[in-house]
N, C-alpha and C positions, 0 to 999 in steps of 0.2 A: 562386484568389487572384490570375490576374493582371491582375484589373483590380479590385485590392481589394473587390469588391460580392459575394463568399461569400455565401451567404442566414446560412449557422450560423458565421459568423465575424463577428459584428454589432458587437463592441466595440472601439471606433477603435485601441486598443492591440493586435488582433488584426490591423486595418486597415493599419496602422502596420510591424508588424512581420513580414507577411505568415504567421503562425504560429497554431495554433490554442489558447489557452490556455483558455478556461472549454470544458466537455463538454457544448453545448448542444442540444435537441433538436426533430426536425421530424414530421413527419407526414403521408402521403401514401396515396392509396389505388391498386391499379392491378391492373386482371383480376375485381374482386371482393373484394380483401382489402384490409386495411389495416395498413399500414405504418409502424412508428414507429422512427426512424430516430436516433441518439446521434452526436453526431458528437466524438469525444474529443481530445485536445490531443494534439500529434504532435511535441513536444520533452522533454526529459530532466528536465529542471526540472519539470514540471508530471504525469509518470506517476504521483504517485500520484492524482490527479485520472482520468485513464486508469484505472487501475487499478481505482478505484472504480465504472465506468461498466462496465467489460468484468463485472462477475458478472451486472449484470441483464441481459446480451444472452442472446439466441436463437441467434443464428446472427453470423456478423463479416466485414466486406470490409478486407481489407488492400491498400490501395492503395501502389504501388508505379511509382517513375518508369522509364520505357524506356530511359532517358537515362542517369541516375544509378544506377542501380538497388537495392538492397540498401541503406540507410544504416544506422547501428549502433543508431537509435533504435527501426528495423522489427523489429530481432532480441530487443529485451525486449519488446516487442508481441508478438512472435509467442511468445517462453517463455509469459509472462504468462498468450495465449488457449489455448497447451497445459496449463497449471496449471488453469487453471477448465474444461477440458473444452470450449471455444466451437467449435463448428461453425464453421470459415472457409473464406470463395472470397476467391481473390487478382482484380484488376485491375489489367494492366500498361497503366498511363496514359500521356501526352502520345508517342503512336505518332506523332504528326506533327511532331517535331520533329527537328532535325539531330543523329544520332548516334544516335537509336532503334534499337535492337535487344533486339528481343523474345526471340528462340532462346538469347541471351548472358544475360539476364536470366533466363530460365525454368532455362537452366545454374546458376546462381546459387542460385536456388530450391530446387532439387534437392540443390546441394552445401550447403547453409548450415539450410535447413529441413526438408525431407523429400522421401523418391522417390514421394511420393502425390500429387505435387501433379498435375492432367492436367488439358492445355489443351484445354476443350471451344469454342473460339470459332470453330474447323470442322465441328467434329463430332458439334454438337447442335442441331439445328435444331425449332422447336417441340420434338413429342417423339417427331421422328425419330431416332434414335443411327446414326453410322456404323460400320459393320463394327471399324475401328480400336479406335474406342472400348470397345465391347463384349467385344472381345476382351485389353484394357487392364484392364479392369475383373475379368474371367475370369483374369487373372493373379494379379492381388492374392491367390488363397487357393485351396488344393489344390479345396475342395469347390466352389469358385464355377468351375473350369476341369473339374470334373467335370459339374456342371448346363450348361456353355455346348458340350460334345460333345456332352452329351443334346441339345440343345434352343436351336441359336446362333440361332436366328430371332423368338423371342420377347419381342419389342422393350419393353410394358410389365412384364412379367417382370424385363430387367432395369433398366429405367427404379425400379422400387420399388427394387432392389437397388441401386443408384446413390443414390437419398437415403438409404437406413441408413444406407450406408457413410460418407455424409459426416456425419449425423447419430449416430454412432460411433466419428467422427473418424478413421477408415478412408482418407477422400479429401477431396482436397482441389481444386473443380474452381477450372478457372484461365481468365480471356480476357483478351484486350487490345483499346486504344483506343486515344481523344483526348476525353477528358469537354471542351474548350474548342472542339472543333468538330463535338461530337455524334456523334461516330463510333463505333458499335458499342455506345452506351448501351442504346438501346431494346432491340437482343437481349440485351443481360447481362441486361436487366432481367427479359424474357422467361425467358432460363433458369432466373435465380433466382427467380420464381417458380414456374416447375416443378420446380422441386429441392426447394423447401423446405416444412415444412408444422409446424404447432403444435400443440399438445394440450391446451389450455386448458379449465377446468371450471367456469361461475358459479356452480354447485349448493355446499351446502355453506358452510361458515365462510370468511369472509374470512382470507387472507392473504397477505403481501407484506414487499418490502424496501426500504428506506430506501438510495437508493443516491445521495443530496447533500443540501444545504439551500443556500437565497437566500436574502438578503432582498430584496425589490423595491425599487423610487426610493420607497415611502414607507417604507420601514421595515419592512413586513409580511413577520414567516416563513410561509417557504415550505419544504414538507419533499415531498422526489421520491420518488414509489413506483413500484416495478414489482410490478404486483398478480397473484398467481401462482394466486390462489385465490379462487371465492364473489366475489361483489361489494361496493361499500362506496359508501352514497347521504352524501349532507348530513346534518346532524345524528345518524349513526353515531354511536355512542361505542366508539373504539378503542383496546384496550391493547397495555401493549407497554414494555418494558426488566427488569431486572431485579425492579425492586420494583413490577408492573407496574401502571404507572402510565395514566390511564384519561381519555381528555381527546373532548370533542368535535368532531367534524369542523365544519366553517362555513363551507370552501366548496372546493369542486372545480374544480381547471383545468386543460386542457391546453393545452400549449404548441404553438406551430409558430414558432419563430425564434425573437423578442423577445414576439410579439404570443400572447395567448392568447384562452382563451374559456370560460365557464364550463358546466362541467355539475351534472344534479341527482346521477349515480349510474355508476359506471366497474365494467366489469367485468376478469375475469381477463386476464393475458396484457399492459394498455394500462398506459401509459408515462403520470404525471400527477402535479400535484404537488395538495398541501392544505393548507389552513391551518386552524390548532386544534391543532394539535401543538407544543408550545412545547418540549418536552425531550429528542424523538426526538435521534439521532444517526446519519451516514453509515453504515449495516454493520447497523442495528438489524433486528431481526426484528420485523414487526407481527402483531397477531390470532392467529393459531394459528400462525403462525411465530415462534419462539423461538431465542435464540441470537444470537449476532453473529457477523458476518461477520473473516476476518482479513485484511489485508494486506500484502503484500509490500515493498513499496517505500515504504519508509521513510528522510527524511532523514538526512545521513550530517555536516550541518555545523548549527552553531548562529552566531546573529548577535545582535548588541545593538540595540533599539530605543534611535536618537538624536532625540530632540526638548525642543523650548523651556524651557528649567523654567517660563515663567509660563502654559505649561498646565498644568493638573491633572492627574497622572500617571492619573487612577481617571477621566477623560475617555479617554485616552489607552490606556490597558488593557480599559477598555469596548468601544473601538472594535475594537480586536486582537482581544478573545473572538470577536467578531459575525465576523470574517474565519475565524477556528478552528474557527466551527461551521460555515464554510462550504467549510475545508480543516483538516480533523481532524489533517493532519500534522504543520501549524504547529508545536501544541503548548506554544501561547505560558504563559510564567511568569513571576509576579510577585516577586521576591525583596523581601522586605521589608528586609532589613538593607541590600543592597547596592541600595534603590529604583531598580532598574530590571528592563524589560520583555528579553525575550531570547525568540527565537523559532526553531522548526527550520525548514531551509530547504535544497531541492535544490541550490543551483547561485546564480551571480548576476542573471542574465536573471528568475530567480524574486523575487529582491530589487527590480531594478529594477520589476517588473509593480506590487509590492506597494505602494511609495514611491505611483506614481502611482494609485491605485486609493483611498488612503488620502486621497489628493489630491483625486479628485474623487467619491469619497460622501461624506467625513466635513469637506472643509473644513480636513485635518490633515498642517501640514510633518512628516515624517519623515523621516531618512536612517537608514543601517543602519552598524552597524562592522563590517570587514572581519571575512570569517567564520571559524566556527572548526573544528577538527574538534569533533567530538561523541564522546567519550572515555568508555569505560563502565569497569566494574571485574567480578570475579570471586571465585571463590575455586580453591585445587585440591587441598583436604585437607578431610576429613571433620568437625565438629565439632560439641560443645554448646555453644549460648551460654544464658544465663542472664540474667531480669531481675525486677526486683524493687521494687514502688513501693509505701512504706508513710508517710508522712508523719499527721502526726496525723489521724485521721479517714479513712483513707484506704488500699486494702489491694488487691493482683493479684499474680501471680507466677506467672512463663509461661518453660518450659524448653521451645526449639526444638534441634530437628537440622539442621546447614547442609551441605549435599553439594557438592560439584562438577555442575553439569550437563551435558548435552553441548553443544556450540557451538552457539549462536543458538536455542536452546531457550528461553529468559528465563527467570522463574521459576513453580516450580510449585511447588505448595502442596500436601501431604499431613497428613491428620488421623489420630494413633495415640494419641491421648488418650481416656480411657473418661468416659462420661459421668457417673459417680461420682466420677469430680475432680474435675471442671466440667461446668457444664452446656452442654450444646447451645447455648446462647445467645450465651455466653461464648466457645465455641469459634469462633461464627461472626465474632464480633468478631473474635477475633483473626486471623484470615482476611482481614476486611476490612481494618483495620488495617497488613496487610503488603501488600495490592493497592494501597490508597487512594493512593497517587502514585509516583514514583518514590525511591529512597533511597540515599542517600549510600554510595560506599563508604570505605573511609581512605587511602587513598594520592591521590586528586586530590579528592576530594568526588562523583566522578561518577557516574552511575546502575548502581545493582548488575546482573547478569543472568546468566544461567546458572546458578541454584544454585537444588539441591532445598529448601525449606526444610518441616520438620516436625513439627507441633507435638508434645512427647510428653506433655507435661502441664503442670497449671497446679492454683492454687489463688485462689479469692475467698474475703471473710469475707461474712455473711448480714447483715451493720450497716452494716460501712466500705465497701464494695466501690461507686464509685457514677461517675458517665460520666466518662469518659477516662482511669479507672485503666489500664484494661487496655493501652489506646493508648501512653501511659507504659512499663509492663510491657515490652510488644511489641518495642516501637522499643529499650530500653534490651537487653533479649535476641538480637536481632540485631544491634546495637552489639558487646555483650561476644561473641558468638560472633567476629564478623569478627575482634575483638585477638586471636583465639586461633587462625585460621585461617591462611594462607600465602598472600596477596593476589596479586592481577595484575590489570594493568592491559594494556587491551582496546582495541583502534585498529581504525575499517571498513577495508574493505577491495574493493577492485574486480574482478570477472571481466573478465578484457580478452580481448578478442580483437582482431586486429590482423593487414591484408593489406596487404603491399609488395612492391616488385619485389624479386626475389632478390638483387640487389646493394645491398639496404637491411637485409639481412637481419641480417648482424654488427653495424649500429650498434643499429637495435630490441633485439636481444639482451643488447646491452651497456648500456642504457639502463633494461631494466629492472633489472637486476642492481645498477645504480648505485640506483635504486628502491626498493631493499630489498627484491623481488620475487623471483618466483620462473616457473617459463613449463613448459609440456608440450616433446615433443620436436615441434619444429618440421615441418609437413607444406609439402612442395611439389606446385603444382598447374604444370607448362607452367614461366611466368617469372617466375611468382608465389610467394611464401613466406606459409604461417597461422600466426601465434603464437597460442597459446592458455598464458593464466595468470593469476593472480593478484598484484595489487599493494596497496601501501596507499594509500589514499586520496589522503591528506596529499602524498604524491609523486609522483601521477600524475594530479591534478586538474587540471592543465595541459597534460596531454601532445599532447592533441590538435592543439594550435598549432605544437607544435613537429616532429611528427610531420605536419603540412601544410606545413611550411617545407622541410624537407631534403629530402620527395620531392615538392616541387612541385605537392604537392593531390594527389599519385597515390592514397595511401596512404591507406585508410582506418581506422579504428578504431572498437568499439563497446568503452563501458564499462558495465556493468552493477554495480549492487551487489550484491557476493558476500557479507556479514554480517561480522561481527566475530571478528577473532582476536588472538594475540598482541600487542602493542606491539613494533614494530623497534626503537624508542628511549624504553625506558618509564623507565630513571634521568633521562634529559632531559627526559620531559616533568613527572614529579614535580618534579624541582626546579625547574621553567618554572613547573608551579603552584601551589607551596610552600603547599599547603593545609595547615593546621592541625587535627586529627582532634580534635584536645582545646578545641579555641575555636568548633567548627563550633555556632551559637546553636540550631538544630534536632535535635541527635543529642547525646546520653550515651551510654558504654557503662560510667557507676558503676549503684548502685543504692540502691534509697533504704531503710534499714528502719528501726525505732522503738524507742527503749527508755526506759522511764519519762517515757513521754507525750511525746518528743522525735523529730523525726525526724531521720537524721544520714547521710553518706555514705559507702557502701563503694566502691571501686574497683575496677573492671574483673579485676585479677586476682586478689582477693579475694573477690568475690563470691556463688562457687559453693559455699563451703563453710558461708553462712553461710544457703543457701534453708531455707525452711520444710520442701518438698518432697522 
């Protein structure tokens, strides 16, 4: 980026801010093999975009400055590529510049990442190994230092033993450079290719994962597959989602930059997007892959979309979906009572990306309102709720159990209902039913999570029973359980880690504690101090400025999101959002039944004694 002309950083806001924001991807050949290359956004704001990009890799280079070294954004990179298992080689970049040091850096590495990591940028030449190496290698495990007394001469021997280990995530090889003056490119390239190697199969059933969607300057979706299995030509018909849905392929492209090129037929292993998939999603499994993917990093703040009233709000939220399917975190919602648009979001720099982006595909002023935290709810008492919807003509009644779950679990859904209650059908309703969005809890209106919920039985009639009884039912059943449960409310929360000089060390301390926070016992290295802890969100969303201020930029910080816990100030923020549980237009927790052709309402704590069941 310093001369903003990136090949994979092609869009003038990427330009602009010399950062890498969309995960765009190239493709090169070199030895014989080819090469498909992801290049993923390398700031806080945009990781779950990362995030999404790091399951379809192979193998991953974490590039890293000689200069700067470590920054807090590279330490959820590298959790992230230890979570999915990614084979990684580091490159300690811009060696040519004042203040490089590599040995200080590789120090770094070691204390902060792992003792696997070994710098082969002397010691592996083609696919010579030096003595060093070999015997580095031989350290790693009782049985590998018994085979290198047998037999330390046997160079491909351990040459194979050198890619398991990293493809076992055993090792982790490491070089450095100057990628802006070619310095030592062409051998990393060399080595990674001797390192590394694939196992791909075209034989067999197509499948693959959906790991983004675009839409192009005309409009056209675009859905990205990394194809794992069998091959898949034009006019395929490929399924894929839950209700699996069955759609023609129409055309195949792989990309290199901005520019692509079409093909008739891709096989396993290649990186490429297709269009004919109008409903796929980012995480989806295709063709004999099943399932969806999860991820991690999830926003932690919500914002209000601000624009014109004399656009059309359903212009306006159109536009927002087509962003959502192409960052699933968004999450954007349309509240009808309160007509407006609200969307989740990392960070501000992610807001500002959006404003312009909304600007120049859609032609659409936006600004955003200051963001908010994104506030969930809970329970932590065992309970039945009960609900019951009988209106004339009309007949369900669905007895759940609500548990506590364990932290950051969300919910899960267990069936102890016999199919002689209800049927199979009906069970799965009510299944759906409790997934199909997120739901209110009573103390702020915010999305429920953690809690077992289980259906234990239900009843329909064979006349009245007819669509959206049971939805009614459902929602009114986990309504009256939460009035019966022992609520709390749930605020994110940050893994901090945090390196100062030791004479900074009692204010960080004191700062977080002001925080509402809480820290591990403090470790020193030399004249340095590591804090390691967690804070909430809400009070540490700013730290970094101010922890660049007092020690002068020395200091660094990485924050990570560590999930949801308690609320530090959960009376202030209930009464900051003086929601109303009894006015909320989406939720009841009364219930409805019928007597002399009338239907009439019971109340939440009256209810239970009045079920069918």
């Amino acid at each position: 980026m310093d001369h903003k002309d990136a090949f994979l950083d092609s869009h003038e806001i990427e330009k602009e801010r010399g950062i890498t924001v969309f995960a765009d991807q190239g493709i090169f050949t070199y030895n014989g093999s080819t090469y498909h290359l992801i290049d993923t956004p390398g700031h806080v704001d945009f990781s779950p975009e990362m995030e999404r990009s790091i399951q379809v890799m192979d193998y991953a280079i974490v590039f890293i400055s000689a200069v700067e070294g470590i920054q807090g954004h590279t330490e959820t990179v590298w959790q992230l590529l230890r979570k999915h298992h990614i084979p990684t080689f580091f490159f300690i970049n811009k060696t040519d510049r004042v203040g490089a040091d590599v040995n200080k850096v590789l120090d770094e590495i070691h204390t902060n990442f792992s003792e696997d990591v070994c710098d082969i940028t002397e010691s592996l030449h083609q696919n010579e190994m030096s003595q060093d190496l070999v015997e580095w290698i031989a350290e790693r495990d009782e049985a590998l230092l018994d085979r290198y007394m047998e037999d330390s001469y046997d160079k491909e021997l351990w040459l194979q033993t050198m890619r398991w280990m990293i493809t076992e995530n055993k090792l982790f090889p490491l070089s450095s450079g100057s990628a802006l003056l070619d310095t030592n490119i062409m051998e990393f390239l060399e080595k990674l290719d001797l390192l590394t190697a694939t196992n791909y199969s075209s034989e067999g059933l197509f499948s693959g994962r959906v790991y983004k969607i675009r839409y192009d300057e005309n409009g056209t979706r675009q859905t990205f597959i990394k194809a794992l299995s069998g091959m898949l030509r034009v006019r395929d018909e490929l399924t894929y989602g839950s209700e699996d849905t069955s759609e023609k392929i129409t055309q195949i492209r792989i990309y290199n930059g901005s520019k692509f090129k079409t093909l008739d037929e891709v096989s396993a292993g290649e990186i490429f997007a297709v269009v004919g998939l109008t409903k796929a999603n980012a995480g989806d499994g295709l063709g004999r892959l099943t399932g969806n993917s999860t991820y991690e990093m999830m926003p932690a703040l919500t914002s209000k979309v601000l624009f014109d009233t004399s656009i059309h709000h359903k212009d306006v939220l159109r536009y927002f979906q087509i962003l959502d399917a192409e960052d699933p975190s968004l999450q954007v919602i349309w509240d009808e009572t309160l007509q407006q648009i609200t969307i989740h979001v990392m960070g501000t720099i992610q807001l500002e990306v959006l404003q312009r982006l909304a600007k120049e595909r859609f032609a659409l002023d936006v600004s955003f309102a200051d963001p908010e935290i994104l506030y969930k709810e809970t329970i932590e008492t065992s309970v039945n709720g009960y609900g019951h919807f009988e209106p004339l003509g009309h007949y369900a009644e669905v007895h759940l159990k609500l548990e506590p779950g364990e932290r950051n679990s969300g919910l899960i859904f267990e069936n102890a209902c016999h199919a002689d209650d209800l049927t199979i059908g009906y069970q799965n309703l009510i299944r759906q039913h409790l997934f199909e969005k997120d739901h209110h809890g009573i103390l702020t209106g915010s999305p429920l999570t953690d809690i077992k919920m289980t259906l234990l039985t239900g009843r329909a009639h064979n006349k009245h029973t007819s669509g959206g009884d049971f939805r009614e039912a459902t929602l009114r059943a986990l309504r009256q359980g939460l009035e019966n449960a022992e609520n709390r409310l749930l605020e994110p929360y940050y893994d901090v880690k945090i390196k100062v000089d030791l004479n900074h060390l009692g204010r960080v301390l004191s700062d977080i504690q002001h925080a509402s926070g809480h820290f591990d016992a403090p470790q020193t290295v030399e004249d340095k101090a590591f804090i390691t802890g967690k804070v909430p969100v809400v009070t540490f969303m700013n730290y970094s400025t101010t922890l660049a201020s007092f020690t002068q930029g020395k200091g660094s910080i990485n924050l990570v999101f560590g999930g949801y816990d308690s609320c530090h100030n959960e009376e202030e923020i209930i009464q900051k959002r003086n929601y109303n549980k009894d006015a909320d237009p989406e939720y009841t927790s009364s219930s409805i039944f019928c007597a002399k052709g009338v239907g009439y309402s019971v109340p939440w704590d009256e209810a239970e004694s009045k079920m069918h069941v």
